[in-house]
C-alpha positions as CSV (number, residue, x, y, z in Angstrom):
1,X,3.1,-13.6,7.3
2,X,1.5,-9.9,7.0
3,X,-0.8,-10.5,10.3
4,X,2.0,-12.1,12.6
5,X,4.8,-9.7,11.6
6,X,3.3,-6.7,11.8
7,X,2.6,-6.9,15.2
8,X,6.1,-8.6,16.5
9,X,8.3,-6.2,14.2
10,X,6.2,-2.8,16.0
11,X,6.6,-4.8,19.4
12,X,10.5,-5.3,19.0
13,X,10.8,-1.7,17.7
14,X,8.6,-0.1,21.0
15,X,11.0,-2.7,23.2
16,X,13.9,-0.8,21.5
17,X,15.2,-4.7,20.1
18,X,14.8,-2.9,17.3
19,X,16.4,0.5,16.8
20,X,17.0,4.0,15.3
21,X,20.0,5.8,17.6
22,X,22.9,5.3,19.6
23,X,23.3,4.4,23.3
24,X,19.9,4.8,25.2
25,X,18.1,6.8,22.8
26,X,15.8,4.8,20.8
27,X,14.1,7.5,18.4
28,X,11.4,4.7,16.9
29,X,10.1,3.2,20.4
30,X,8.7,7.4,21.0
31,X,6.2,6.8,18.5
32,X,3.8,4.8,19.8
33,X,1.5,7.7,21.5
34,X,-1.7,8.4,20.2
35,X,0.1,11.3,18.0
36,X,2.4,9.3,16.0
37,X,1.1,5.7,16.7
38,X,-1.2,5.3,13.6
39,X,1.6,6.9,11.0
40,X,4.2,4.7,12.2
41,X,2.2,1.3,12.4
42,X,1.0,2.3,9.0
43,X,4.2,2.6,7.5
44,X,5.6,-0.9,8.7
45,X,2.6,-2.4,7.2
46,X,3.6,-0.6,3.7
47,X,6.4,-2.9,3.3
48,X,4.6,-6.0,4.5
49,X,2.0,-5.1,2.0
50,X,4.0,-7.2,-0.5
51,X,2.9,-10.3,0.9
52,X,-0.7,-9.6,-0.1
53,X,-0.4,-8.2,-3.0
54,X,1.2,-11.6,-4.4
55,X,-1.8,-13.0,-2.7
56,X,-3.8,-10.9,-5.0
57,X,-1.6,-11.6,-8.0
58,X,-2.0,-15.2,-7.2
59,X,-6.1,-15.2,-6.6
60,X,-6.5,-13.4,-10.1
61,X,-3.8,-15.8,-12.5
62,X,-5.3,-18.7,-11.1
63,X,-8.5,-18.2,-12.9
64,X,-6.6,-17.8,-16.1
65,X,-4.1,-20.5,-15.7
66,X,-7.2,-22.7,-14.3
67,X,-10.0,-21.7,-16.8
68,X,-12.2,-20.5,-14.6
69,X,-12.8,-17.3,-15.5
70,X,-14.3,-19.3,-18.4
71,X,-16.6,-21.5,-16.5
72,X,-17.8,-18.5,-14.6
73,X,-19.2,-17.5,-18.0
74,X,-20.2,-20.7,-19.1
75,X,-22.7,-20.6,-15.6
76,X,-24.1,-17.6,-16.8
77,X,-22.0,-14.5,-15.4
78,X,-21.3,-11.6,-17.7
79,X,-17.4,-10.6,-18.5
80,X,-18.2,-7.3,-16.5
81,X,-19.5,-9.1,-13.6
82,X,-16.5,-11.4,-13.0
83,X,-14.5,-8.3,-13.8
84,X,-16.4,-6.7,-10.8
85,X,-15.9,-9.9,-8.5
86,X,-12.6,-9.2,-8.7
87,X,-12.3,-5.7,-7.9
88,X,-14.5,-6.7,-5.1
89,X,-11.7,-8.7,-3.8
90,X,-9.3,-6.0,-4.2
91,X,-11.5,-3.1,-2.6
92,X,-12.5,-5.8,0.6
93,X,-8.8,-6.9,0.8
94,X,-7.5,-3.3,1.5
95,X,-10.6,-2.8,4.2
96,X,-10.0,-5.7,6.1
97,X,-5.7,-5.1,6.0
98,X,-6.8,-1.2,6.9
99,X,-8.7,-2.7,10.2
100,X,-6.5,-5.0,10.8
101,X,-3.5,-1.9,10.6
102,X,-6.4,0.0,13.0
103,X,-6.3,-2.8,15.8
104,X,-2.8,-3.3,15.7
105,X,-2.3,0.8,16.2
106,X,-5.0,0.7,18.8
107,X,-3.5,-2.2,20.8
108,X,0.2,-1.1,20.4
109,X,-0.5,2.7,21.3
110,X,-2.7,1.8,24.2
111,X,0.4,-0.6,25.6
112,X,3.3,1.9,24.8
113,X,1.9,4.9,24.3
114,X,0.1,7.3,26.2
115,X,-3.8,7.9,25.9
116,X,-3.5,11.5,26.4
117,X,-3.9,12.2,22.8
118,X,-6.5,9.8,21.7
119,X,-7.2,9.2,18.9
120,X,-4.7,11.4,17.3
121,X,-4.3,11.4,13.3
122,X,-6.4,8.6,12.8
123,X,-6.5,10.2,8.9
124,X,-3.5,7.9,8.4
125,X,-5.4,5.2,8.0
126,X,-7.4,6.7,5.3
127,X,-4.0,7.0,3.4
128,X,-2.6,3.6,4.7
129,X,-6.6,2.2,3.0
130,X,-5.2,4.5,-0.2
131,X,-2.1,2.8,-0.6
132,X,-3.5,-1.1,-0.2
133,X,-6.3,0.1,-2.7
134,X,-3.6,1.2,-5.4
135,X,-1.0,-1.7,-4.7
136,X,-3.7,-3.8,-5.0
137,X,-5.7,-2.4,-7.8
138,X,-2.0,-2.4,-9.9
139,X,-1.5,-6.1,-9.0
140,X,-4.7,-7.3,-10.1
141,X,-4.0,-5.2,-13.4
142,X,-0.7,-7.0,-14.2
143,X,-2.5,-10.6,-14.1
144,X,-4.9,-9.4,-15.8
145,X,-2.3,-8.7,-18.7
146,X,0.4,-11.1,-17.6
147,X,-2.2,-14.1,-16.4
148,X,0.5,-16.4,-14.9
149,X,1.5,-15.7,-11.5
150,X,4.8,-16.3,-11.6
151,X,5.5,-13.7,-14.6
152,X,3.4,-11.5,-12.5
153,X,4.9,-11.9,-9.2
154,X,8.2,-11.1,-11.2
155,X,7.6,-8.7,-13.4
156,X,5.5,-6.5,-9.9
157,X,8.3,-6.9,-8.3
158,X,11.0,-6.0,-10.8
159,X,8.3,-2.6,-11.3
160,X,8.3,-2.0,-7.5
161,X,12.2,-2.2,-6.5
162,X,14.0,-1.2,-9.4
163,X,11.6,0.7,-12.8
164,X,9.6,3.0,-10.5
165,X,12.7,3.9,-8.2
166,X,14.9,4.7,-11.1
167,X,12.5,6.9,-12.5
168,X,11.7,8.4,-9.9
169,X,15.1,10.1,-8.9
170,X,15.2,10.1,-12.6
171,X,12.4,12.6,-13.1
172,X,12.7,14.5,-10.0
173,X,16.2,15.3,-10.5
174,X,15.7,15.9,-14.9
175,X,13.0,18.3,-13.7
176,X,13.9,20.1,-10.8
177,X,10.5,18.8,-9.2
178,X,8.9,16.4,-6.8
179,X,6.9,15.2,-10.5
180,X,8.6,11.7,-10.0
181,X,6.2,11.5,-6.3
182,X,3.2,11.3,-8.8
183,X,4.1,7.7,-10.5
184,X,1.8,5.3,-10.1
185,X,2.9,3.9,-6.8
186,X,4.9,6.2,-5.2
187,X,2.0,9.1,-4.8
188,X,0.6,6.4,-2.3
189,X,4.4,6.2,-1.0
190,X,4.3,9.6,-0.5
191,X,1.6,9.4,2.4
192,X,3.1,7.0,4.3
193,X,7.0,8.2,4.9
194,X,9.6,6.6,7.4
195,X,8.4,8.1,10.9
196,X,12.0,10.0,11.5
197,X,11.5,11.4,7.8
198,X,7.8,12.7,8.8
199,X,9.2,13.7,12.5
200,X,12.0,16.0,10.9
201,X,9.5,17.9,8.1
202,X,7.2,18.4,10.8
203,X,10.1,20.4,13.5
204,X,11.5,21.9,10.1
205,X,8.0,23.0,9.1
206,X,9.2,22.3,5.4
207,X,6.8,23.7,3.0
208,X,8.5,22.8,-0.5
209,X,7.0,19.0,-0.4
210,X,3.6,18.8,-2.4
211,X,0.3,18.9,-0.4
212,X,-0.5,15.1,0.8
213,X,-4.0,16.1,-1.0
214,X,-2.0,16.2,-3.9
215,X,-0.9,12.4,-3.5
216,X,-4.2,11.2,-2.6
217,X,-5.6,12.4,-5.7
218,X,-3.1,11.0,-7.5
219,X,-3.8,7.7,-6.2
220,X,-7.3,7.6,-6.5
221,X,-6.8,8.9,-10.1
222,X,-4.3,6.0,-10.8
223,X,-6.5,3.7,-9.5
224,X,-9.3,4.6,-11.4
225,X,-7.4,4.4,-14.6
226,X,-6.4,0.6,-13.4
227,X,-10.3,-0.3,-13.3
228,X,-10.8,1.4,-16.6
229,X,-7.9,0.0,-18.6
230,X,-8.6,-3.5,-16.4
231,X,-12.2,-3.5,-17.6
232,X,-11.5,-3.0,-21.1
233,X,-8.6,-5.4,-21.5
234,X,-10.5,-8.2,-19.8
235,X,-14.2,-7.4,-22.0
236,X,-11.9,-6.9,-25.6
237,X,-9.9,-10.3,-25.0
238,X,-10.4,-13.6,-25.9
239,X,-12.0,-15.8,-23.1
């Protein structure tokens, strides 16, 4: 579902089937150059990240549900090393989405975009490899806790749409800050905004938004703190 709808939703939006403004302006379907192209594309695939994370959700509960992590033992692997197995799958995952992200951008700016600005901010990718990294990384945590897919599926879900939007607003507006951009998975929301929102900062030159440094650190920290308190759920618990 990710790989076919990623390409057709970008294509209707470029066609201007899709579409942001009234009468024959279509604000969307301008960026596809080589400037804007790999932002854009990048933030489409944000929301169809979903699919894969339950992917991921489902490839990790499955061992629990199934025993397997136990047999994996049983053959001679060490806790730590099916614990690494699995980030493996988490940190490949988000490389292969990332290049599949890359080909769609290349293929969609080169057939509505112009080339005069190749390659442009390819650094989105970087941020768009971020976000699948941390989605992914918080998915695998909550099976690891959870261990049935279904509960986990639910309860990521419930987190995504409703907990970490709440307290967002929540903390932002308590605090008078942009403190609520640092949770968990909104500093890797934070890199990818709607194109309009990015196009308006950038002719605004609005300096009171946080560094995007900021929000990549803040990713990578969260994720790191997903491996640790991963790794010493799974080792302390009872196989």
């Amino acid at each position: 579902m990710f790989m076919a709808l990623l390409p057709l939703m970008n294509i209707l939006i470029a066609k201007g089937i899709l579409r942001v403004g009234g009468g024959d302006i279509n604000i969307l379907s301008n960026a596809y150059s080589f400037s804007h192209v790999w932002g854009n594309v990048s933030y489409w695939a944000s929301i169809l990240v979903i699919f894969l994370t339950i992917l991921i959700i489902i490839l990790t509960t499955n061992d629990f549900q199934n025993r397997t992590h136990r047999q994996r033992v049983i053959e001679g692997w060490l806790k730590k090393d099916y614990y690494h197995a699995k980030c493996l799958i988490v940190f490949i995952g988000s490389i292969l989405t990332t290049c599949y992200v890359m080909f769609c951008g290349l293929a969609l700016g080169m057939l509505y975009g112009a080339m005069s600005n190749f390659p442009g901010n390819m650094y989105k990718l970087i941020y768009f490899w971020i976000y699948t990294l941390n989605y992914f990384g918080f998915a695998m945590l909550l099976s690891i806790f959870l261990k049935r897919s279904g509960l986990a599926i639910g309860v990521f879900i419930f987190y995504v749409f409703i907990i970490e939007t709440i307290a967002v607003n929540l903390l932002n507006w308590q605090t008078k800050t942009k403190m609520g951009s640092f949770l968990p998975l909104e500093s890797s929301d934070s890199l990818l905004p709607f194109p309009l929102n990015a196009l308006v900062k950038e002719v605004l030159q609005q300096t009171n938004e946080p560094a995007e440094w900021t929000y990549v650190l803040a990713s990578l920290i969260w994720v790191l703190l997903y491996y640790i308190i991963g790794r010493r759920k799974l080792l302390r618990s009872d196989w």
